[in-house]
N, CA, C and O atoms as CSV, one atom per row, in Angstrom:
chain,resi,resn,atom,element,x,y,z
A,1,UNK,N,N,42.938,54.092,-6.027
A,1,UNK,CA,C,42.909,52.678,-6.303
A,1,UNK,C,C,42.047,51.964,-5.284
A,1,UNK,O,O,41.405,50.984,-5.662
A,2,UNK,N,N,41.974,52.367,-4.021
A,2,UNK,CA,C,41.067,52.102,-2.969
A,2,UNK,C,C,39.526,52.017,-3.451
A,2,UNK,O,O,38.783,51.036,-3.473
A,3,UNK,N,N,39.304,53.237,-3.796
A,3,UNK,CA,C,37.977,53.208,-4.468
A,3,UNK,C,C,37.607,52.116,-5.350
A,3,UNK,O,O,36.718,51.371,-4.938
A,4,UNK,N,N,38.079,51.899,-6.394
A,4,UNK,CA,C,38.459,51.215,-7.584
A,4,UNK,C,C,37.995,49.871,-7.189
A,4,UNK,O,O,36.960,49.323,-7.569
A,5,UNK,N,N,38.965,49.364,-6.309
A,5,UNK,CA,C,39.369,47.805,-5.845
A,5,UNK,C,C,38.102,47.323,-5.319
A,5,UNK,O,O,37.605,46.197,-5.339
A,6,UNK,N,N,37.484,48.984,-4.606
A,6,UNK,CA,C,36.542,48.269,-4.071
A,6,UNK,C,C,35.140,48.125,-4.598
A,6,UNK,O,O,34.366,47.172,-4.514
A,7,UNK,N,N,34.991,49.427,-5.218
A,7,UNK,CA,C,33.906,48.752,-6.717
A,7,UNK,C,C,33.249,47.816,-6.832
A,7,UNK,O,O,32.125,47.394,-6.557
A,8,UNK,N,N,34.850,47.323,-7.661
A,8,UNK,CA,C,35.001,45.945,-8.468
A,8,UNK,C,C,34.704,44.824,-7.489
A,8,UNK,O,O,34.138,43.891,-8.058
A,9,UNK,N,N,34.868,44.666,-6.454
A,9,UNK,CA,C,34.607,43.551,-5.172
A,9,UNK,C,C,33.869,43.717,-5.203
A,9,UNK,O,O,33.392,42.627,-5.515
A,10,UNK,N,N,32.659,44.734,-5.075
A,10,UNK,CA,C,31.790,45.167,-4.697
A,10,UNK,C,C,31.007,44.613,-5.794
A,10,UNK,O,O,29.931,44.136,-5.434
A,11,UNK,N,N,31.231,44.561,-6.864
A,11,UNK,CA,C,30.430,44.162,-8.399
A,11,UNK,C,C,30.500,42.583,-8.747
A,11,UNK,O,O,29.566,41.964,-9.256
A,12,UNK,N,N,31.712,42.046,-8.404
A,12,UNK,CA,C,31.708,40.898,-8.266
A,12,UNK,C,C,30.554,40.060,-6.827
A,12,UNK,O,O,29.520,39.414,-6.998
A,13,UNK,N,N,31.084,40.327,-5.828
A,13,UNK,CA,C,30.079,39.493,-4.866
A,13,UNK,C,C,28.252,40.247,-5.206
A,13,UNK,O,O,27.249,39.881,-4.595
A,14,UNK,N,N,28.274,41.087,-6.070
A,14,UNK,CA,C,26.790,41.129,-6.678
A,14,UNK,C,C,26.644,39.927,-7.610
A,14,UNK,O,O,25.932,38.941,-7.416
A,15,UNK,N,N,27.235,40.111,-8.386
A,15,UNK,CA,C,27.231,38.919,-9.569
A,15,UNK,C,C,26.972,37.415,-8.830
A,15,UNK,O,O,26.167,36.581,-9.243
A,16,UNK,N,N,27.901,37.252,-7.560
A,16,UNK,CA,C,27.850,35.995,-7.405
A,16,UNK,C,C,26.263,35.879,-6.315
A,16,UNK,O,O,25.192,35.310,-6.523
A,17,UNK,N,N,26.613,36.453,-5.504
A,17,UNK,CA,C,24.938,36.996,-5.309
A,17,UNK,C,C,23.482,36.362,-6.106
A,17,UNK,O,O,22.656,35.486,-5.851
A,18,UNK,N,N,23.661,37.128,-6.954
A,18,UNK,CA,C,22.465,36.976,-7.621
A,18,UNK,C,C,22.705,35.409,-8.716
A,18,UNK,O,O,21.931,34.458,-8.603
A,19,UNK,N,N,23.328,35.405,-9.246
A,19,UNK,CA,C,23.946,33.878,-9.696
A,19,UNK,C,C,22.820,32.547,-8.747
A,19,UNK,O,O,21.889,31.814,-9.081
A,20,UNK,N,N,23.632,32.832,-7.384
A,20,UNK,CA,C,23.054,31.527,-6.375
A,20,UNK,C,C,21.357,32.260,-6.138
A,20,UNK,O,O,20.586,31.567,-5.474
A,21,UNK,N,N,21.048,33.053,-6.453
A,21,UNK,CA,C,19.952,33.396,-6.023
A,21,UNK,C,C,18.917,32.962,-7.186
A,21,UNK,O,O,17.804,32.610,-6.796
A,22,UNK,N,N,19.187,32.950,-8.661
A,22,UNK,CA,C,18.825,32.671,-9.783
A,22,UNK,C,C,18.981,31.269,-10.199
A,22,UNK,O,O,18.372,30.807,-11.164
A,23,UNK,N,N,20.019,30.409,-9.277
A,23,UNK,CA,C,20.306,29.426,-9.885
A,23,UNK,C,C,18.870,28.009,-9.106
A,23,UNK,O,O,18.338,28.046,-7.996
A,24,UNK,N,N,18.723,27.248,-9.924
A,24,UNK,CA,C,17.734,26.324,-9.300
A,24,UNK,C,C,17.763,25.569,-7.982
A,24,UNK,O,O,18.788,25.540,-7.302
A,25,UNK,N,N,16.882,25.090,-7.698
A,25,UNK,CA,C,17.242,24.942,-5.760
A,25,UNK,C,C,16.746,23.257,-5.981
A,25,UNK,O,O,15.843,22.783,-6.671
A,26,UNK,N,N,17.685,22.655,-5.144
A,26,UNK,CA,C,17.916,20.859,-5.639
A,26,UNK,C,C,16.323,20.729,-4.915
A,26,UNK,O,O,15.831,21.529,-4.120
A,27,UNK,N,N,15.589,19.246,-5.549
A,27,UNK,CA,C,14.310,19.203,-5.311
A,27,UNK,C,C,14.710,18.799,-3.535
A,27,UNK,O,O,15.812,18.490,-3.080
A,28,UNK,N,N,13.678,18.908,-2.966
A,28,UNK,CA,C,12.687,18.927,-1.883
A,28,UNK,C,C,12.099,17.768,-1.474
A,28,UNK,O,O,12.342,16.801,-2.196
A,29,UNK,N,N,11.359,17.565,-0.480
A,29,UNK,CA,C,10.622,16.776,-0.605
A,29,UNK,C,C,9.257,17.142,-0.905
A,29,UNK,O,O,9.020,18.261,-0.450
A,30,UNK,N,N,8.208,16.592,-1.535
A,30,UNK,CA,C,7.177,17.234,-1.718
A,30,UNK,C,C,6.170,17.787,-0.564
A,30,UNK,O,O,5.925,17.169,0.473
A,31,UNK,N,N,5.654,18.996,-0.900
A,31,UNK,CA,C,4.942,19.224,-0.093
A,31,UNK,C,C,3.358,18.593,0.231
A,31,UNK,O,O,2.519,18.488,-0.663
A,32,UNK,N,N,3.118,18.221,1.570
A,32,UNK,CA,C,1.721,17.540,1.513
A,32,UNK,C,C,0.416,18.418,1.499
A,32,UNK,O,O,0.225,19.632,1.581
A,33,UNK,N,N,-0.418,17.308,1.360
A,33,UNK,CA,C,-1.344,18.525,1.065
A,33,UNK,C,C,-3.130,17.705,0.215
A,33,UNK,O,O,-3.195,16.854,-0.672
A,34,UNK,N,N,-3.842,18.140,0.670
A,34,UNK,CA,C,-5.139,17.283,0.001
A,34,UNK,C,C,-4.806,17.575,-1.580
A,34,UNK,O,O,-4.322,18.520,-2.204
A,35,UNK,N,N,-5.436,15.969,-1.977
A,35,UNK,CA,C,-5.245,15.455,-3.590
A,35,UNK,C,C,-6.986,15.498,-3.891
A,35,UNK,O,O,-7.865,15.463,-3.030
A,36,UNK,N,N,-7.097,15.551,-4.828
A,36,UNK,CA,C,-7.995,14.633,-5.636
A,36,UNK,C,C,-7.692,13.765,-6.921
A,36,UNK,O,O,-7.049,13.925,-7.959
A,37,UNK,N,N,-8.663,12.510,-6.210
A,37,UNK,CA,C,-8.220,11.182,-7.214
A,37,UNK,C,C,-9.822,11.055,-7.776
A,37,UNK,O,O,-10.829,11.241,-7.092
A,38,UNK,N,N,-9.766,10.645,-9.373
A,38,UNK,CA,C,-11.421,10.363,-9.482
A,38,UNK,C,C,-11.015,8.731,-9.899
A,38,UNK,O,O,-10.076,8.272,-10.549
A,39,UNK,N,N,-12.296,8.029,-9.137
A,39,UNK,CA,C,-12.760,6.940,-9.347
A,39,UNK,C,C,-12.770,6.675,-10.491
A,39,UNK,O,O,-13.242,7.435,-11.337
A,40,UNK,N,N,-12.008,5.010,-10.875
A,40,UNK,CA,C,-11.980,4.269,-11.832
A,40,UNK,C,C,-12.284,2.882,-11.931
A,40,UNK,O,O,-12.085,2.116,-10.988
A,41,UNK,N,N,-12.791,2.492,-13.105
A,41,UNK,CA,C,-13.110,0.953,-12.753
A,41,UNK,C,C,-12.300,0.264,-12.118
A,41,UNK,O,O,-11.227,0.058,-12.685
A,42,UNK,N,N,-12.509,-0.333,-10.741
A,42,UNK,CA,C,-11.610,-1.536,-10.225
A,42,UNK,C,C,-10.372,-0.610,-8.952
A,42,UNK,O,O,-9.179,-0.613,-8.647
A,43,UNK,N,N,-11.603,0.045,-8.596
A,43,UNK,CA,C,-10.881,1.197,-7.753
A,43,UNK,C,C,-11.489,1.111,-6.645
A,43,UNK,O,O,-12.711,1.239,-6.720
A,44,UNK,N,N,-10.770,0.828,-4.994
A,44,UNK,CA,C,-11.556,0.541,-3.693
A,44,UNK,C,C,-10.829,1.321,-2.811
A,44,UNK,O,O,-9.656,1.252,-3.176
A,45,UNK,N,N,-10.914,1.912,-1.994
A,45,UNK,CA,C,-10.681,3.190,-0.930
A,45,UNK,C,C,-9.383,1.893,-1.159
A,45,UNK,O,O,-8.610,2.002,-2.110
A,46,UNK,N,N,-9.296,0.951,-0.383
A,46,UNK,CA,C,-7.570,0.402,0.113
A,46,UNK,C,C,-6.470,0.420,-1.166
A,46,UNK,O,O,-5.260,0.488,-0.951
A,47,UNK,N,N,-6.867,0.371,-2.112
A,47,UNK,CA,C,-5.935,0.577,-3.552
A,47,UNK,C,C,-5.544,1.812,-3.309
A,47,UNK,O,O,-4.342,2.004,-3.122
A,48,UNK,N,N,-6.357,2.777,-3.265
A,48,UNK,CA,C,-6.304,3.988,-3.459
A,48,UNK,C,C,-5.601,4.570,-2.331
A,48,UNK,O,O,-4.728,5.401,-2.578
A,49,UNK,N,N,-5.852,4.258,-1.138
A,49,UNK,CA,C,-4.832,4.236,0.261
A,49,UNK,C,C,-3.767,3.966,-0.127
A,49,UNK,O,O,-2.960,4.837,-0.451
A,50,UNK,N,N,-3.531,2.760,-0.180
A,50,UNK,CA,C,-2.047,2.311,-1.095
A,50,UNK,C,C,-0.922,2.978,-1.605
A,50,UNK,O,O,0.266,2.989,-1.283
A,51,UNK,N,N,-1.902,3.800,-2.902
A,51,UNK,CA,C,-1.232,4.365,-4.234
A,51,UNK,C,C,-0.620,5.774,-2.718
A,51,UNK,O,O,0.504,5.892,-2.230
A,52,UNK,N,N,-1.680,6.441,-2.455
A,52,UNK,CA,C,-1.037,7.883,-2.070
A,52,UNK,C,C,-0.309,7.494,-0.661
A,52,UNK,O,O,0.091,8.554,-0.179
A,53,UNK,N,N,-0.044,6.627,0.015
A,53,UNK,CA,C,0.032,6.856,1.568
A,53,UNK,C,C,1.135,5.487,1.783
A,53,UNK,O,O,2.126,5.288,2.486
A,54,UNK,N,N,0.452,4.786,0.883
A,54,UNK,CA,C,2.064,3.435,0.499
A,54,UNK,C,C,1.655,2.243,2.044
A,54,UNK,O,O,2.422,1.483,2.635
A,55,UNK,N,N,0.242,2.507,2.279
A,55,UNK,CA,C,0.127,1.551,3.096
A,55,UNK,C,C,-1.457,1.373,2.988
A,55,UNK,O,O,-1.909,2.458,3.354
A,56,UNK,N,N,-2.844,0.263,2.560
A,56,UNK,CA,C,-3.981,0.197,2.402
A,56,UNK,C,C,-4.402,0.620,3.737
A,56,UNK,O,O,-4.800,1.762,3.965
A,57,UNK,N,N,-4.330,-0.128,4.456
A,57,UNK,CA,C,-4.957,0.069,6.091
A,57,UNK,C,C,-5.329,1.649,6.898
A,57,UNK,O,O,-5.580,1.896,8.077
A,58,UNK,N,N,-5.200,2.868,5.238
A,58,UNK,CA,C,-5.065,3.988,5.476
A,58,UNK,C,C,-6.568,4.512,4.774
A,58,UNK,O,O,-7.084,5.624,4.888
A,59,UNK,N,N,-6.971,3.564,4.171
A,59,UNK,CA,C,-8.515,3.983,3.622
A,59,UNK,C,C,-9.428,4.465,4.414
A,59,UNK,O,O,-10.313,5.022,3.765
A,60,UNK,N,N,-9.581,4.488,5.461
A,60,UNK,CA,C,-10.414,4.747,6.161
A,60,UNK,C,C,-10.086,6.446,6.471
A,60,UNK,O,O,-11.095,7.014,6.891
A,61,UNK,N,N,-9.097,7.183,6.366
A,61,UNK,CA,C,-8.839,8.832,6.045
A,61,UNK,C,C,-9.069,8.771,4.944
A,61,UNK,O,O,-8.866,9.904,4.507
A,62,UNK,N,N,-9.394,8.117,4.137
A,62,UNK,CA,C,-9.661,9.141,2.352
A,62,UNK,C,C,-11.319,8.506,2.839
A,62,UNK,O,O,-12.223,9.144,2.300
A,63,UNK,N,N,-11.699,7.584,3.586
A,63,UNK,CA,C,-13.442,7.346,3.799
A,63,UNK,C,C,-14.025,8.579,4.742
A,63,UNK,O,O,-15.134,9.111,4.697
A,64,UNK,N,N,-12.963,8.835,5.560
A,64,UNK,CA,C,-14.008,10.248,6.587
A,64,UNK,C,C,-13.664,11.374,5.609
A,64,UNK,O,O,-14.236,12.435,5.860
A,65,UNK,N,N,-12.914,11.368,4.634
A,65,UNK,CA,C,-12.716,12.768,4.215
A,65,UNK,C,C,-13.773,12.759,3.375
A,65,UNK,O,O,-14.058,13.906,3.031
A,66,UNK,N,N,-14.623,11.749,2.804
A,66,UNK,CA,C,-15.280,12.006,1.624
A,66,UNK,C,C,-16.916,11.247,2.154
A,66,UNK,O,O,-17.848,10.960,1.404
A,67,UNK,N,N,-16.858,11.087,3.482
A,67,UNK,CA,C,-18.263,10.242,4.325
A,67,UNK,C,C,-19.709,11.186,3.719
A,67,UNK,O,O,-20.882,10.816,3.784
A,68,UNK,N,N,-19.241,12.342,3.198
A,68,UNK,CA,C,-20.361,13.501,2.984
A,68,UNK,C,C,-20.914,12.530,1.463
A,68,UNK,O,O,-22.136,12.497,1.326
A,69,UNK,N,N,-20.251,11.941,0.611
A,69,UNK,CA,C,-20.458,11.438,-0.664
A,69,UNK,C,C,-20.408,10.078,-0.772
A,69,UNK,O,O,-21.144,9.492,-1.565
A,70,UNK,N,N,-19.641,9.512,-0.083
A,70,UNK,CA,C,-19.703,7.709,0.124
A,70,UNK,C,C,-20.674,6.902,1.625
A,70,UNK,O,O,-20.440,6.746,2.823
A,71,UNK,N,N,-21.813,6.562,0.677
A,71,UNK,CA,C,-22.700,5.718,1.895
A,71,UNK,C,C,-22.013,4.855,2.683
A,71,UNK,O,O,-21.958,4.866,3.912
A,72,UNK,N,N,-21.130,3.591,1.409
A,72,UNK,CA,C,-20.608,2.512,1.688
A,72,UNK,C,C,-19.433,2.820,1.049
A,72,UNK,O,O,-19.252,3.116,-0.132
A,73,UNK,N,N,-18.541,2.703,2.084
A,73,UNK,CA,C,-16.882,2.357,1.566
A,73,UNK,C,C,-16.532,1.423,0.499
A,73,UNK,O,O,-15.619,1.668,-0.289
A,74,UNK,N,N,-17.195,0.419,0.458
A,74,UNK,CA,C,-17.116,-0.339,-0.290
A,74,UNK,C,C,-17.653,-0.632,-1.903
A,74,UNK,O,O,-17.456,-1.619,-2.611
A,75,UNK,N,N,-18.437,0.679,-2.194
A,75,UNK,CA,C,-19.115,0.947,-3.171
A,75,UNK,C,C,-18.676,1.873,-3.496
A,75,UNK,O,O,-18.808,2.733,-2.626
A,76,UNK,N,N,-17.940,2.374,-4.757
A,76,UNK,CA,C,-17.152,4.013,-5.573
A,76,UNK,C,C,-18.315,3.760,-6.692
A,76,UNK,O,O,-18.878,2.782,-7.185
A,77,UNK,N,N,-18.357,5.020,-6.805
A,77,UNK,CA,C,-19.146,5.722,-7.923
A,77,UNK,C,C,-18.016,6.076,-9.182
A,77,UNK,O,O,-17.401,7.142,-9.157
A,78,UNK,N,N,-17.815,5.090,-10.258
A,78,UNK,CA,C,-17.409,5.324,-11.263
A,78,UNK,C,C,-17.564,7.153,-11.533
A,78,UNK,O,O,-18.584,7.842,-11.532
A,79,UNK,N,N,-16.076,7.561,-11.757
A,79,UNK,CA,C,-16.259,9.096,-12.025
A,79,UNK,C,C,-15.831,10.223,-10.954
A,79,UNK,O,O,-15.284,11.323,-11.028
A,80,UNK,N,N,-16.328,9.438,-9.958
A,80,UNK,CA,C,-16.320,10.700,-8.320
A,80,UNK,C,C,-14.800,10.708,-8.052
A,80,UNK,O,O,-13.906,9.862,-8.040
A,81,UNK,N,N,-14.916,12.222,-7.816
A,81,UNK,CA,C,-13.790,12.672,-7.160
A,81,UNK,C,C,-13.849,12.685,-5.897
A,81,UNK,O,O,-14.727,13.254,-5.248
A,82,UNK,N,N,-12.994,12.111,-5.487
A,82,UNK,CA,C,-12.884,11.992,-4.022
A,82,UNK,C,C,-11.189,12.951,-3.399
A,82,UNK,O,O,-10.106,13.076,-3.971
A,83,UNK,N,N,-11.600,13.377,-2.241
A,83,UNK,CA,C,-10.333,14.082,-1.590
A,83,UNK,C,C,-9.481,12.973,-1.242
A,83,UNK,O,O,-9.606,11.750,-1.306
A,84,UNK,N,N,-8.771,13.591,-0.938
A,84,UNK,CA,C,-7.191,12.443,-0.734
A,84,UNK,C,C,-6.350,13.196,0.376
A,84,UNK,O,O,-5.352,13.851,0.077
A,85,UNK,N,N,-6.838,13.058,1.753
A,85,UNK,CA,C,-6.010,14.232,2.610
A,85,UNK,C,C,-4.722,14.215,2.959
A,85,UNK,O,O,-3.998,13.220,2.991
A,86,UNK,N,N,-4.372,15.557,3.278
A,86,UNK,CA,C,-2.521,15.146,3.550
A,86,UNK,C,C,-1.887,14.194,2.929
A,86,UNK,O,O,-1.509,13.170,3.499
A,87,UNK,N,N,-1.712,14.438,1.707
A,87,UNK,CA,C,-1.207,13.166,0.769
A,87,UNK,C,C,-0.200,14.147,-0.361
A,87,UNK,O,O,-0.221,15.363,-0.550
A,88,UNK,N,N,0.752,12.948,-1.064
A,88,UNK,CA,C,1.444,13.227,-1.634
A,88,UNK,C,C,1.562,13.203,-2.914
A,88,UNK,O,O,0.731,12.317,-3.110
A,89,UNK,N,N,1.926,13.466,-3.929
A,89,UNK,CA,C,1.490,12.613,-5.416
A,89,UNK,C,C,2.580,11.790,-5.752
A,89,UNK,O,O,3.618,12.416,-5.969
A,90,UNK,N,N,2.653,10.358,-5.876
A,90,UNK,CA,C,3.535,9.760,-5.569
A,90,UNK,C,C,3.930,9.869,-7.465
A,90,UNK,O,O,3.211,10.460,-8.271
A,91,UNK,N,N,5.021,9.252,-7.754
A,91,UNK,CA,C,5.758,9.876,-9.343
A,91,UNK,C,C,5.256,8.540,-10.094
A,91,UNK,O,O,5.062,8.706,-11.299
A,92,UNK,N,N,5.014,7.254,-9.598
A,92,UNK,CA,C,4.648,6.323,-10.543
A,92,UNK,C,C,2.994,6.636,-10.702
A,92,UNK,O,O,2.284,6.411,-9.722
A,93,UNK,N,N,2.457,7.097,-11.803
A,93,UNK,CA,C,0.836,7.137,-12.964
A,93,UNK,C,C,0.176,6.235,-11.863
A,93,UNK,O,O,0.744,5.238,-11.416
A,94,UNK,N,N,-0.841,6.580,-11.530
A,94,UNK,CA,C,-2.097,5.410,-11.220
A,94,UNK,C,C,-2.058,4.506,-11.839
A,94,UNK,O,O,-1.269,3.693,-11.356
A,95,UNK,N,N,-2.703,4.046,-13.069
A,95,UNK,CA,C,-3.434,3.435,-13.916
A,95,UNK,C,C,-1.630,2.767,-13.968
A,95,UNK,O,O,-1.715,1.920,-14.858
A,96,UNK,N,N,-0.071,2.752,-13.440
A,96,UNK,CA,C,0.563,1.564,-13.597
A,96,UNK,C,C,0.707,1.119,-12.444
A,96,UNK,O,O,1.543,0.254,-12.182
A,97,UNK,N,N,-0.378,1.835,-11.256
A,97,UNK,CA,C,0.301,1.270,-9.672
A,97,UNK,C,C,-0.598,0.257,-9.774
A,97,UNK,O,O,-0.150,-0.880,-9.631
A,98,UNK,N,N,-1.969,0.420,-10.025
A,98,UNK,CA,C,-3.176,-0.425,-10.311
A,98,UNK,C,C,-3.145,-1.439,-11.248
A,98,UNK,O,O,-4.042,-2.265,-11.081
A,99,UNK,N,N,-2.210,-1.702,-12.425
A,99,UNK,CA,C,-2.271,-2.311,-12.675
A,99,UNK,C,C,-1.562,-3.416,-12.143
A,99,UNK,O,O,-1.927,-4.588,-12.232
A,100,UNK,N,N,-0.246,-2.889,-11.430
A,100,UNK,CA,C,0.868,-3.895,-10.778
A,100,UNK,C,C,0.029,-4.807,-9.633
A,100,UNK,O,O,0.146,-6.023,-9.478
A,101,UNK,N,N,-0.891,-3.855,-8.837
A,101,UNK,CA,C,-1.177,-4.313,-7.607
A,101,UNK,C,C,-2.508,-5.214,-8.017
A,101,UNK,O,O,-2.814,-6.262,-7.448
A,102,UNK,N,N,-3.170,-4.668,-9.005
A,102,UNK,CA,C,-4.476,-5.873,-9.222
A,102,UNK,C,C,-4.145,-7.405,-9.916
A,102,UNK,O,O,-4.670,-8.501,-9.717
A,103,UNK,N,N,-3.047,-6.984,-10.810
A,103,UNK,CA,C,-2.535,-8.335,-11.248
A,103,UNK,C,C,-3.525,-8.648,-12.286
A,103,UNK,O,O,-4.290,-7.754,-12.648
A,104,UNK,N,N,-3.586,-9.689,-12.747
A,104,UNK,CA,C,-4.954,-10.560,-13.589
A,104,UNK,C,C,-4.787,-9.449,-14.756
A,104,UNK,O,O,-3.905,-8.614,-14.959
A,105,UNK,N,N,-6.041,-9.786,-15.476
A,105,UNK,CA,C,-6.313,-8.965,-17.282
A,105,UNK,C,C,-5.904,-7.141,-17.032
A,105,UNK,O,O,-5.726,-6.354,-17.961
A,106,UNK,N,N,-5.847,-6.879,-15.917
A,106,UNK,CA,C,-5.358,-5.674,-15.626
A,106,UNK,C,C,-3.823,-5.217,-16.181
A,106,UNK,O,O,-3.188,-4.164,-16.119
A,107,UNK,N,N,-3.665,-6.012,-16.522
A,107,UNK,CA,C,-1.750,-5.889,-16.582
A,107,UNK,C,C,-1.026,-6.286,-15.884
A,107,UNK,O,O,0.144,-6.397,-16.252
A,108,UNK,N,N,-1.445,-6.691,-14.489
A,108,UNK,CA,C,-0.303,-7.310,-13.678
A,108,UNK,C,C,0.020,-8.729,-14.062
A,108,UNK,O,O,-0.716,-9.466,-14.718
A,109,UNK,N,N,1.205,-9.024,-13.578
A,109,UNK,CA,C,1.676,-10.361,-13.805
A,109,UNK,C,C,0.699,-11.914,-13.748
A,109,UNK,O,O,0.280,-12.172,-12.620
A,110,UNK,N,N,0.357,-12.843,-14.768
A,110,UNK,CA,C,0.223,-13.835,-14.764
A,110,UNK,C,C,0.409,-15.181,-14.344
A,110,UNK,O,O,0.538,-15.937,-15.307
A,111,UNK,N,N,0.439,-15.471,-13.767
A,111,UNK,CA,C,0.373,-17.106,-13.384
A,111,UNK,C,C,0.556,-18.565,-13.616
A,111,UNK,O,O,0.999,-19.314,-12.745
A,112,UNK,N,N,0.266,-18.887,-14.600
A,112,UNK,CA,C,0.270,-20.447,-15.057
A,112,UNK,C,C,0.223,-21.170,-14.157
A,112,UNK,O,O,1.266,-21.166,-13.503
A,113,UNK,N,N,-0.857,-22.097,-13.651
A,113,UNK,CA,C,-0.770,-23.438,-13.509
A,113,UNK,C,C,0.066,-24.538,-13.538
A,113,UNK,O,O,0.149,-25.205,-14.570
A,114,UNK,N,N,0.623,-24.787,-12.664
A,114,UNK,CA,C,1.637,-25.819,-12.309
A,114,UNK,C,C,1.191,-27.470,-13.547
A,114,UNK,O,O,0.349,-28.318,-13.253
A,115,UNK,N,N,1.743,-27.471,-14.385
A,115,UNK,CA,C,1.619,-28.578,-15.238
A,115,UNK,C,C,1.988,-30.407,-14.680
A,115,UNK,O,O,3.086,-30.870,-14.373
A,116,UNK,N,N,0.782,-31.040,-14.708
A,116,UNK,CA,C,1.093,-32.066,-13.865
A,116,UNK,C,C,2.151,-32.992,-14.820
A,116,UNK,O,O,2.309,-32.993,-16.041
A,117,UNK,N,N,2.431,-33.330,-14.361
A,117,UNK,CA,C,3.801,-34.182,-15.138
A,117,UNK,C,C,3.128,-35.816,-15.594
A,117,UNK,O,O,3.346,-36.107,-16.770
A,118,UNK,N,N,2.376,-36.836,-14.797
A,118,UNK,CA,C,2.241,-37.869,-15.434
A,118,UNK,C,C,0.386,-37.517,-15.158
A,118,UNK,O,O,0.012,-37.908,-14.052
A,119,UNK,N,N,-0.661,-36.889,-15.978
A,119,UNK,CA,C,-2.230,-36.934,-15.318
A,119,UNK,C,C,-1.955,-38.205,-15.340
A,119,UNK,O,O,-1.032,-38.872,-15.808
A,120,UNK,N,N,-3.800,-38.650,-14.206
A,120,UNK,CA,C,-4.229,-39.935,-14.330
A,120,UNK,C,C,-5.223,-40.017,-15.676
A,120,UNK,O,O,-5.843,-39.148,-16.289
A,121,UNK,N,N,-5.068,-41.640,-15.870
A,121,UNK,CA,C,-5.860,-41.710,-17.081
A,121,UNK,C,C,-7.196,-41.745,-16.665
A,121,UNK,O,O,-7.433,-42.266,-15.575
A,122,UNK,N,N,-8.269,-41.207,-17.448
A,122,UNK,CA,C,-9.806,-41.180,-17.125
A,122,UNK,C,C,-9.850,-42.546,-16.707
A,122,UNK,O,O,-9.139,-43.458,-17.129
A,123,UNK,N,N,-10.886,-42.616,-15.706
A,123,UNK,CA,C,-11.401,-43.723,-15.392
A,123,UNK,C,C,-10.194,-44.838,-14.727
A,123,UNK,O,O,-10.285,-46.059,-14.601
A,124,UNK,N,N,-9.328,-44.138,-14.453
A,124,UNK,CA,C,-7.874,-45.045,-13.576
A,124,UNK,C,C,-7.884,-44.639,-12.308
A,124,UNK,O,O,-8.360,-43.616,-11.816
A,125,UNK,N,N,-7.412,-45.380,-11.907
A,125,UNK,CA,C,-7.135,-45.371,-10.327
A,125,UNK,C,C,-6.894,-44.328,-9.710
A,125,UNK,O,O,-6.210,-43.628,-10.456
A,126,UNK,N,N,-7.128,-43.662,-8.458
A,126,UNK,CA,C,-7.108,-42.319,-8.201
A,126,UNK,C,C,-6.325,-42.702,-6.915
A,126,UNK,O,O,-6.285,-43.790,-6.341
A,127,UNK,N,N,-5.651,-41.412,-6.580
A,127,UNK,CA,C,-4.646,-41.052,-5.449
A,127,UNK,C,C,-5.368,-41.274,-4.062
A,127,UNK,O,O,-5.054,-41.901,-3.050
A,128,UNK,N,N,-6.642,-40.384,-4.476
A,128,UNK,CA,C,-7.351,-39.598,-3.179
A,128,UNK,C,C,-8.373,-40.541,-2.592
A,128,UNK,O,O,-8.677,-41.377,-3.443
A,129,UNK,N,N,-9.016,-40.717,-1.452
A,129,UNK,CA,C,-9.707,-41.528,-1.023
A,129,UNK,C,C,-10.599,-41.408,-0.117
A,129,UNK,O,O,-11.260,-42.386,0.231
């Protein structure tokens, strides 16, 4: 029965074993690591800082990583892929971080004009002087 008992223990902590070994492992944080992002209309190294790094003032590492292909920082070549170093892929799409952060016909939020409550009448007396 010695034998036996121990087997079976023996067959069980396999089972459970391999179970936790098979079973999925809770996410992580992502690992970092150079990206590539390609240039889109209305796309400037600090947006693009932004999107991967969650702070603009970081453009200037995606400008030395890519100084071999960009004259002027301030000029993207519709299309170009540019490196994105030590960076992360953040889970919200480009094309909705860009739209949030540019605002205007882009998709971001609108504005209206404060509606004056009484205008002056043409040619009436004016406030300003």
């Amino acid at each position: 029965m010695g034998t036996r008992h121990a087997m079976r223990v023996f067959s069980m902590l396999a089972l459970v074993v391999g179970a936790l070994a098979l079973a999925p492992q809770p996410a992580t944080a992502a690992a970092t690591g150079d990206l590539l992002h390609e240039v889109t209309p209305g796309d400037g190294l600090r947006l693009i800082a932004g999107y991967y790094y969650g702070d603009t003032r970081q453009w200037t590492r995606i400008w030395t990583a890519n100084r071999d292909q960009l004259r002027n920082p301030n000029r993207l070549e519709l299309g170009r892929i540019l490196v994105i170093p030590n960076a992360v892929a953040p889970t919200e799409p480009f094309a909705e971080f860009a739209a949030r952060t540019r605002g205007g016909a882009s998709g971001g939020r609108i504005t209206e004009p404060a509606a004056v409550a009484n205008p002056p009448a043409p040619g009436g007396p004016s406030t300003t002087r």
